[in-house]
Structure formats: C-alpha cells, structure tokens
KEGU-934906 format. One record per atom (N, C-alpha, C, CB): chain; atom name; z, y negated, x. Coordinates in steps of 0.2 Angstrom, whole numbers. Atoms other than C-alpha are relative to their C-alpha. Glycine has a CB too. Example, Ala and Ser with C-alpha at 12.3 -4.5 7.8 and 13.67 -1.06 7.14 Angstrom:
KEGU-934906
> A/N/0/6/4
> A/CA/39/22/62
> A/C/0/-6/4
> A/CB/6/0/-5
> A/N/-1/6/-4
> A/CA/36/5/68
> A/C/3/-5/-4
> A/CB/-7/-2/2
END
This chain:
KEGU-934906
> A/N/6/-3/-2
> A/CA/-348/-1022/485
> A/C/0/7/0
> A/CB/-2/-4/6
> A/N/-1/-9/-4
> A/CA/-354/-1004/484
> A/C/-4/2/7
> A/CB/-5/5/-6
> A/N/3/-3/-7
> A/CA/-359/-995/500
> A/C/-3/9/-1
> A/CB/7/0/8
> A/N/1/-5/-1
> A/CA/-368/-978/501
> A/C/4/4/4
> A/CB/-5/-1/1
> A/N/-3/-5/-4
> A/CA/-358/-964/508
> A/C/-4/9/-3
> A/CB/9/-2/-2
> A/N/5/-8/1
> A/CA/-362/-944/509
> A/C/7/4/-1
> A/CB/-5/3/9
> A/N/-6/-4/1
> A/CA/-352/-929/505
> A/C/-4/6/5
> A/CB/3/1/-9
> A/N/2/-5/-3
> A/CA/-359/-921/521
> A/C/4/5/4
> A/CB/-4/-1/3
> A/N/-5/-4/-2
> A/CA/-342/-917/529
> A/C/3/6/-5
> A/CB/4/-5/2
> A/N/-4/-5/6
> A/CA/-336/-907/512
> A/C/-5/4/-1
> A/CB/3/-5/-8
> A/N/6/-5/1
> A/CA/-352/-898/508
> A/C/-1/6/8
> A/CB/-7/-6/0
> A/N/0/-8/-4
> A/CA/-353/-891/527
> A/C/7/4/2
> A/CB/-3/-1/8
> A/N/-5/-6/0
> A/CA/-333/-886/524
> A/C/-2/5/-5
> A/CB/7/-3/-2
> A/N/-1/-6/4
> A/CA/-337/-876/509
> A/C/-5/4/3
> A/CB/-2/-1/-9
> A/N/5/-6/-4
> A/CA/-352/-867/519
> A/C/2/2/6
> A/CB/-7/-3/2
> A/N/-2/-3/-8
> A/CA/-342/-863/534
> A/C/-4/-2/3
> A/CB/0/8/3
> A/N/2/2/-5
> A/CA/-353/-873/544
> A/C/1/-6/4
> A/CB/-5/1/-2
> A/N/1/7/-4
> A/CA/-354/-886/558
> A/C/-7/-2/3
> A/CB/5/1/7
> A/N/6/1/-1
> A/CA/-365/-897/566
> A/C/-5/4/3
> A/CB/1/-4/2
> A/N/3/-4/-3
> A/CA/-370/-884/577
> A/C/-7/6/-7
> A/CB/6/3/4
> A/N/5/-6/6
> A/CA/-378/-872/563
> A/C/-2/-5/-5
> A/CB/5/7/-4
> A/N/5/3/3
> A/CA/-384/-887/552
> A/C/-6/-2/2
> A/CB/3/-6/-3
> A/N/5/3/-3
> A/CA/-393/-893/566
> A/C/-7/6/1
> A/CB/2/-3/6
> A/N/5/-6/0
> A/CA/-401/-875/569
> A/C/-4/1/-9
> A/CB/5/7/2
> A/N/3/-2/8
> A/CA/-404/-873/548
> A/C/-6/-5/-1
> A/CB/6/-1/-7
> A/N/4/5/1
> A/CA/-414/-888/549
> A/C/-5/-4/4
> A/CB/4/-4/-1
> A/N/4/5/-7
> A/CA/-421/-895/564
> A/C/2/-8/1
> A/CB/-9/0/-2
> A/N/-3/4/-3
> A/CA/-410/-909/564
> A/C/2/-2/5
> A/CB/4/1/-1
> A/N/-4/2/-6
> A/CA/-406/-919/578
> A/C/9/1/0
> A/CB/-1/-7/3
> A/N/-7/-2/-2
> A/CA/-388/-914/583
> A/C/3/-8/-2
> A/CB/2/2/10
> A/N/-4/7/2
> A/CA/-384/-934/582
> A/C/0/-2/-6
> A/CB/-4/-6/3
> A/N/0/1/7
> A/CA/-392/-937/566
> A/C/5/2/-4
> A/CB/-5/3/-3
> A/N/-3/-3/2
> A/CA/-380/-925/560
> A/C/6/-2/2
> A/CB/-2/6/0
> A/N/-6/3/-2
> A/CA/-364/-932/570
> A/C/0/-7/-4
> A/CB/1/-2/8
> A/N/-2/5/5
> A/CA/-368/-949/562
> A/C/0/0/-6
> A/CB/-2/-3/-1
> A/N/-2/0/7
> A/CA/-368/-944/547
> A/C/6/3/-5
> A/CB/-5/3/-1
> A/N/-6/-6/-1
> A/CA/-355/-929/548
> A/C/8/-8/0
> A/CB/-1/7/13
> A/N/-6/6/-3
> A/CA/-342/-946/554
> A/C/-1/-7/-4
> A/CB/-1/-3/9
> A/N/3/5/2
> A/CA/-352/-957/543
> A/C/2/-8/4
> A/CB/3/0/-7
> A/N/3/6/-2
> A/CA/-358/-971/554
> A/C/-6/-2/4
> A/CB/3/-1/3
> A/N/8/4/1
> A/CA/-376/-971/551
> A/C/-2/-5/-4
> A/CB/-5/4/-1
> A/N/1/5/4
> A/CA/-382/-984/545
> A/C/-5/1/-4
> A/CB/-1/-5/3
> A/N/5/-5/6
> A/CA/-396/-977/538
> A/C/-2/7/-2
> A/CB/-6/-2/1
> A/N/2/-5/-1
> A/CA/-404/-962/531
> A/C/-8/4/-1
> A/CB/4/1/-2
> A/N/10/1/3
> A/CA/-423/-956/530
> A/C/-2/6/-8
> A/CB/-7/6/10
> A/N/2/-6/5
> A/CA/-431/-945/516
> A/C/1/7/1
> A/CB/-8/1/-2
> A/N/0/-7/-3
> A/CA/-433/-932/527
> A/C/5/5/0
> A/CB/-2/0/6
> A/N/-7/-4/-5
> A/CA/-418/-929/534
> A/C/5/2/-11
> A/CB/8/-11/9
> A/N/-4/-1/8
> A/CA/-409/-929/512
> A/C/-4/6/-2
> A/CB/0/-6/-6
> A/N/3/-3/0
> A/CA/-423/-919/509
> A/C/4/7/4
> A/CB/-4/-3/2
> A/N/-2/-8/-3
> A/CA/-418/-904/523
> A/C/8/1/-3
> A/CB/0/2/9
> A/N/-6/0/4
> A/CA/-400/-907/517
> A/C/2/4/-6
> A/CB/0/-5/-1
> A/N/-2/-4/6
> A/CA/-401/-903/501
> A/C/-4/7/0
> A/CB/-1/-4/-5
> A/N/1/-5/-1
> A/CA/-413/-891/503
> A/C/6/7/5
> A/CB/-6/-3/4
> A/N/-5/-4/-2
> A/CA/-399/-882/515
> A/C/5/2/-4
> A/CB/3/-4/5
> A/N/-8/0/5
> A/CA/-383/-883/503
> A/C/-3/1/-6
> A/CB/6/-7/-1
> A/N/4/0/9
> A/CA/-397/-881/487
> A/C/6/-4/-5
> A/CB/-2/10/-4
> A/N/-3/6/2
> A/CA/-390/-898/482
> A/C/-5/-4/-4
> A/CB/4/-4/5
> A/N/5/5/3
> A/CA/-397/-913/471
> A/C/2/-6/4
> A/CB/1/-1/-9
> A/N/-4/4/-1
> A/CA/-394/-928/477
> A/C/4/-5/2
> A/CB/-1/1/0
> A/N/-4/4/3
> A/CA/-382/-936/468
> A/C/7/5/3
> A/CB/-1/-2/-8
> A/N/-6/-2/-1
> A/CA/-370/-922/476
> A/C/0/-1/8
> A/CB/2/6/-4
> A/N/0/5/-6
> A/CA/-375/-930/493
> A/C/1/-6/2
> A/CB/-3/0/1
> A/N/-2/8/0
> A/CA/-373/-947/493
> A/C/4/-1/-8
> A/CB/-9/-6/1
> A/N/-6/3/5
> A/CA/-363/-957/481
> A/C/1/-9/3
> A/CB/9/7/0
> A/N/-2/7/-1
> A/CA/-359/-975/478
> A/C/7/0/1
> A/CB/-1/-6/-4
> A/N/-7/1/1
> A/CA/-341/-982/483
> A/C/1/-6/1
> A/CB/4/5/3
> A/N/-3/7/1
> A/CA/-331/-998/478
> A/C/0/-1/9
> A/CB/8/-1/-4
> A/N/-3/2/-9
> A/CA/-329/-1007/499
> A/C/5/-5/-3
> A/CB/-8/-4/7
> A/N/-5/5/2
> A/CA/-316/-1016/498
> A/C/4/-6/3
> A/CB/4/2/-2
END
C-alpha cells in the first residue's frame, strides 16, 4: 500500500529554517507545522500546500511524494 508523505523536514533544512520561522512566513499554526515537520498528520488542507510551496517556491510533487508502506 502507498501512503502520502512530505519532504517538509529536508526543504526547511536546506532553508535554514524551523518551525518557528515557517510559522511566521506563513501564518501557519505552530502545530500544523509540528505535524507535519514529524509526519503525524493525518491529513493535509489546500491551503496549508499552497503556503508551503509558495514559501520554498516548490511544485508540489517536491512536497509530498508516495511511498511503498510496508
């Protein structure tokens, strides 16, 4: 089975940033951004991929991604 995952922890290492300053660039809740940062949301809205990529000027196939679960 594939599962949806994010490459939001590797994106805010190449930008020197943490949650603290994604949540400022964005208007993020702080949480959103832990669960996501730790991948254990279960979901995710338009919006929130939306500021995302907007933030890292990403598409966003270099945010999410499928992977085998196993």
């Amino acid at each position: 089975m594939q599962v949806v995952k994010n490459n939001l922890r590797v994106l805010m290492a190449q930008n020197k940033m943490d949650i603290k300053a994604v949540h400022e660039a964005t208007g993020l809740s702080r949480t959103t951004i832990s669960k996501l940062y730790h991948e254990t949301s279960a979901k995710i809205g338009m919006d929130t991929i939306a500021k995302l990529c907007d933030l890292f000027n990403c598409g966003i196939e270099e945010l999410l991604y499928l992977d085998n679960e196993e």
